[in-house]
Structure formats: structure tokens, C-alpha cells
C-alpha positions in Angstrom: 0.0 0.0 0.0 1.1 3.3 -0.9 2.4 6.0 1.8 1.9 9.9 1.5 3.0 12.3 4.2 1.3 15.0 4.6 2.7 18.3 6.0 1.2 21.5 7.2 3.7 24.5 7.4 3.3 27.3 10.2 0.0 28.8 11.1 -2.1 26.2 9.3 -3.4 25.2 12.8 -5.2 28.5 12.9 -7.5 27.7 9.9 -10.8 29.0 9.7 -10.1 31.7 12.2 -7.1 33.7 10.9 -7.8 35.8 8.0 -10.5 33.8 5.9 -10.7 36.5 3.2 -7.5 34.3 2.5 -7.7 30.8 3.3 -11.7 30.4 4.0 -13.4 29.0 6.8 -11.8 25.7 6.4 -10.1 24.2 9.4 -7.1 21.8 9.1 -9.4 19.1 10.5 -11.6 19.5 8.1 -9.0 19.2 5.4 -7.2 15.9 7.3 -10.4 14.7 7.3 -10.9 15.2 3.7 -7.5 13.9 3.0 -8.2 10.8 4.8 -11.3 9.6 3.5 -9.9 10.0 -0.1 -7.1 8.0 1.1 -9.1 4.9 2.4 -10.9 5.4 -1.2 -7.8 5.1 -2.8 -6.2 2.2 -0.6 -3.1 4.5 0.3 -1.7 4.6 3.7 -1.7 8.7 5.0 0.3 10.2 7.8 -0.1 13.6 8.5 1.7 16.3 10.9 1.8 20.3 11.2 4.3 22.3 12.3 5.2 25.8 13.2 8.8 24.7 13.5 11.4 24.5 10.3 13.5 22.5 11.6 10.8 19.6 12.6 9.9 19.9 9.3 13.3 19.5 7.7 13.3 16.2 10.2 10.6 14.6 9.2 11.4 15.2 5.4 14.8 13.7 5.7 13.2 10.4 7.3 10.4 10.3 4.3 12.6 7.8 2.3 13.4 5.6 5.8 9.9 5.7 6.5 9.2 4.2 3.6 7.1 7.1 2.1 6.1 7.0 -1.2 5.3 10.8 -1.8 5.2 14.2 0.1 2.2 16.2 -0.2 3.4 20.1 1.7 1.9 23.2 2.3 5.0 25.0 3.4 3.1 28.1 3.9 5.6 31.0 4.8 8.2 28.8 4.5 7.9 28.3 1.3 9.4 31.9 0.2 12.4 31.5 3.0 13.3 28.4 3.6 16.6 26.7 1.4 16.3 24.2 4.7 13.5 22.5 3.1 14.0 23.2 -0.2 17.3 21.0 0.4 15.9 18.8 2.3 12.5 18.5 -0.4 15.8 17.7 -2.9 17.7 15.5 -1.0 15.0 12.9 0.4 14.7 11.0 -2.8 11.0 11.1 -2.6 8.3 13.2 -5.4 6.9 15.5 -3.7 3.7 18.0 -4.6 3.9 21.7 -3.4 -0.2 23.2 -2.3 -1.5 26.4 -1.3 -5.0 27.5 -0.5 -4.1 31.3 -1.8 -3.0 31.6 -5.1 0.5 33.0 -4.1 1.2 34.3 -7.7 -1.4 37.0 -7.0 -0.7 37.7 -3.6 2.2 40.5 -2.5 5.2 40.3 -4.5 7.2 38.4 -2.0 4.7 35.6 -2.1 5.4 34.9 -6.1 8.8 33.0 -5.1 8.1 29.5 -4.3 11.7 28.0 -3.3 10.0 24.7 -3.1 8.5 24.7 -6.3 11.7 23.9 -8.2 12.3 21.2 -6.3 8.7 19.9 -6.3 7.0 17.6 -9.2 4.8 19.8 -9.3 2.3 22.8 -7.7 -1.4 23.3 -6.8 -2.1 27.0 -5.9 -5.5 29.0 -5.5 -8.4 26.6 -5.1 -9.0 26.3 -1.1 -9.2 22.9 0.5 -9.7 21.8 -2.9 -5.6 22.3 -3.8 -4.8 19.5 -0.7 -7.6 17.4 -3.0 -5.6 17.6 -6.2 -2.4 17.7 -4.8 -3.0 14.1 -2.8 -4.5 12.9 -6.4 -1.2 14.0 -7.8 0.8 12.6 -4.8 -0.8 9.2 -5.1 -0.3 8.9 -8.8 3.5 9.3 -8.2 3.3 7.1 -5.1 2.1 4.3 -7.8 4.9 4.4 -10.1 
């Protein structure tokens, strides 16, 4: 059976109250939630973590491959515009892994267009809500398979 890891970046925990002319009125548990019945629908095995901490983060990437993961699904959040810690670590883990975003970052404030993840990533989902984690665990368990 196929493994995904899913990771929140910093703030996600705060869904549904912090600024949802943003993100909505979606909570995180509502996503997991989400994430896990498509899951048991698609016979994959899904662990799932948040973190306000980088270097947690960085961790837990680094043990993907050990952990037998087949692919990352991340919402870095802010760290996705300042951290080369997970960018290397997104790089060096040996595992596909498929960059989300509830916002559409591209037409967010200018320092929000950089993605250093997204080089690194298979590939992005940006700008549809709860709806990105959807498509981005579609793509993550299609990768997973090969």
C-alpha cells in the first residue's frame, strides 16, 4: 500500500479563524479529514503532521525515504518563500513531492510569487482552497504508484 506524508507548514493550525478573506473558513481538521477519507478510497496509507517549526519539518522530510514514504504532499506556507532548509531537504530525500497552497500565491504581495520549493517539487497546486490538498493528494498518489 502506498504511503503519502502529509505536512502542514506554520499557522495552518489556525485555519478557519485567521484571515479567511485568505484561506476560508476551512479548518485543518476538516482538510485531514478530507485527505483521509480520499485515502481509504484510494487504498493508500496517509500520515499527517503540522508544524510551526522548520527545523521539525526538515526532520521529518529527511526520514520520508526511511519511513518508507512514497510521496510528500506540503503546504509549506511561509516557509515556502524563505526556507533553502526544506528546499534541500525537499531535494535530498529522494522522494516526489507536490507543493499546495489554499491562496493563489502568484497573485498575492510580490514576495509571495517565489516558491523556493517549487523547483524542487514535481509539481504545484495553488488557489483553489481545501480543494488544492484534494488535487495535490491525487497527484501525490499517482507518483506514489509508479
Amino acid at each position: 500500500m502506498p504511503k503519502i506524508l502529509v505536512i502542514h507548514g506554520p499557522n495552518l493550525n489556525l485555519l478557519g479563524a485567521r484571515e479567511v478573506d485568505i484561506y476560508g473558513k476551512v479548518t485543518i481538521d476538516q482538510i485531514n479529514n478530507e485527505l483521509k477519507s480520499v485515502a481509504e478510497k484510494r487504498k493508500v496509507d496517509i500520515e499527517i503532521m503540522q508544524s510551526n517549526h522548520e527545523g521539525e519539518i526538515v526532520d521529518v522530510i529527511g526520514k520520508a525515504k526511511k519511513n518508507k514514504v512514497n510521496a510528500v504532499l506540503i503546504n509549506p506556507a511561509a516557509y515556502t518563500h524563505t526556507s533553502v532548509a526544506i528546499r534541500d531537504a525537499v531535494s535530498a530525500c529522494g522522494v516526489p513531492t507536490v507543493e499546495v497552497h489554499l491562496s493563489n500565491i502568484y497573485a498575492r504581495e510580490e514576495f509571495r510569487h517565489t516558491s523556493l520549493i517549487a523547483p524542487v517539487a514535481k509539481g504545484q497546486v495553488a488557489g483553489f482552497g481545501k480543494t488544492s490538498y484534494l488535487l495535490g493528494l491525487e497527484a501525490a498518489i499517482e507518483l506514489a504508484s509508479k
